[in-house]
C-alpha positions in Angstrom: 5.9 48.3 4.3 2.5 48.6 6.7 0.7 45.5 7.4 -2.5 45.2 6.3 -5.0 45.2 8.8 -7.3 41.9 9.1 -11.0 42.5 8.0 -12.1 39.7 10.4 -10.8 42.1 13.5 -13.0 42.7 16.6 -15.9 40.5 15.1 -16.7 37.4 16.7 -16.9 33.9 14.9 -21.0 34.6 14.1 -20.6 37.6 12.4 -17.3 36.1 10.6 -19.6 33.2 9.1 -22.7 35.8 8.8 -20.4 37.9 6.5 -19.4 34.8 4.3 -23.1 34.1 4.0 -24.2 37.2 2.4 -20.9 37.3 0.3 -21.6 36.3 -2.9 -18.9 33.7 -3.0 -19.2 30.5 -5.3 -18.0 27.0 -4.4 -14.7 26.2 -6.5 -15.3 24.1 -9.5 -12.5 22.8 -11.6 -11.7 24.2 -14.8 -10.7 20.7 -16.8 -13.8 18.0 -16.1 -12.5 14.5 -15.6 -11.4 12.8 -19.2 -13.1 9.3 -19.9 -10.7 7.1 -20.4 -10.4 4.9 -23.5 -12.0 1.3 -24.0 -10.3 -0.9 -21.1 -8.8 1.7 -19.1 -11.5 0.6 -16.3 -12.1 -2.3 -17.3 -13.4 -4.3 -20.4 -16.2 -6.9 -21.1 -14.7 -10.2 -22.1 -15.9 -12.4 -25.2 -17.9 -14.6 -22.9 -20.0 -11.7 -21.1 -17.6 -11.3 -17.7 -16.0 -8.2 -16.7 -12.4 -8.0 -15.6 -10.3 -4.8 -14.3 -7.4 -5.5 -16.7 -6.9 -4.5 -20.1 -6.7 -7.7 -22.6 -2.9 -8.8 -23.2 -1.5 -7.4 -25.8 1.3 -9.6 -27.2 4.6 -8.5 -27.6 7.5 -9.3 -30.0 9.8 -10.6 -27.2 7.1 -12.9 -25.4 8.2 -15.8 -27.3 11.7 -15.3 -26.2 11.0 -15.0 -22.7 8.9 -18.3 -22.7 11.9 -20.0 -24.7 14.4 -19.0 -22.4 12.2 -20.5 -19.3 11.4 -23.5 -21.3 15.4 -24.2 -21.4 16.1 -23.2 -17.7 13.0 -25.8 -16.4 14.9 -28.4 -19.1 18.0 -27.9 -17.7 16.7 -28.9 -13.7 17.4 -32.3 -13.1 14.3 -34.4 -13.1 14.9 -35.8 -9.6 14.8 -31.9 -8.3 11.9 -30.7 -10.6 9.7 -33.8 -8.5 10.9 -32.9 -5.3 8.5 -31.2 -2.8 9.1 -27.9 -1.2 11.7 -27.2 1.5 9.4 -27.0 5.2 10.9 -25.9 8.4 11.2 -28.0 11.4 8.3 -27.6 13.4 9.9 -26.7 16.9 12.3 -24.0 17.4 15.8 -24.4 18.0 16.5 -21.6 20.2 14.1 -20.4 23.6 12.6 -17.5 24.0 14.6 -15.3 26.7 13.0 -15.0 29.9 12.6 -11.1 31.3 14.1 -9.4 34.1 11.1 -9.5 36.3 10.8 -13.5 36.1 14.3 -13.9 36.8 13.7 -12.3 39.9 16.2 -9.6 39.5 15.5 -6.2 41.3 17.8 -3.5 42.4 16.8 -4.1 46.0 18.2 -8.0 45.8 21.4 -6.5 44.0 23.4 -5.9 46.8 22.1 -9.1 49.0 24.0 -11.8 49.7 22.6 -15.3 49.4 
């Protein structure tokens, strides 16, 4: 099967983007324009007049569940662990950083020396 020839040969860039000029090419434009999305898709006005991102919670039929479930794990923590403050590492480090070759004083000419 021949190759067909390219209609862009032996013209320089110029006359390349002339041609397209005069061409009665039209921009690309979509066929489907962007759908709107529904109330609180992008956002919603609360009651009190502020605007939040989020659509309003929706309550489900296993919410109550859920927070009966955590309400008996929190019960069953002791009360002397439920007071206690965060864990915090120690402040210093227990272990030094290692020091590099070229502090050590470690060269491949010193290698073979003898002290």
């Amino acid at each position: 099967m021949p190759r067909k020839s390219d209609p862009n040969e032996g013209k320089t860039r110029k006359q390349i983007m002339y041609d397209d000029q005069i061409t009665d090419k039209k921009p690309f434009v979509p066929g489907n324009p962007p759908k709107k999305g529904n109330k609180g898709y992008f956002g919603h006005h609360n009651t009190d007049g502020s605007h939040t991102n989020f659509p309003p919670h929706m309550p489900e039929d296993m919410d109550d569940v859920r927070i009966g479930r955590a309400k008996e794990r929190f019960e069953a923590i002791p009360e002397k662990l439920r007071e206690r403050p965060p864990l915090k590492p120690s402040s210093t480090p227990k272990t030094y950083a290692v020091h590099s070759v070229v502090k050590k004083g470690i060269y491949s000419s010193n290698l073979h020396k003898k002290k």
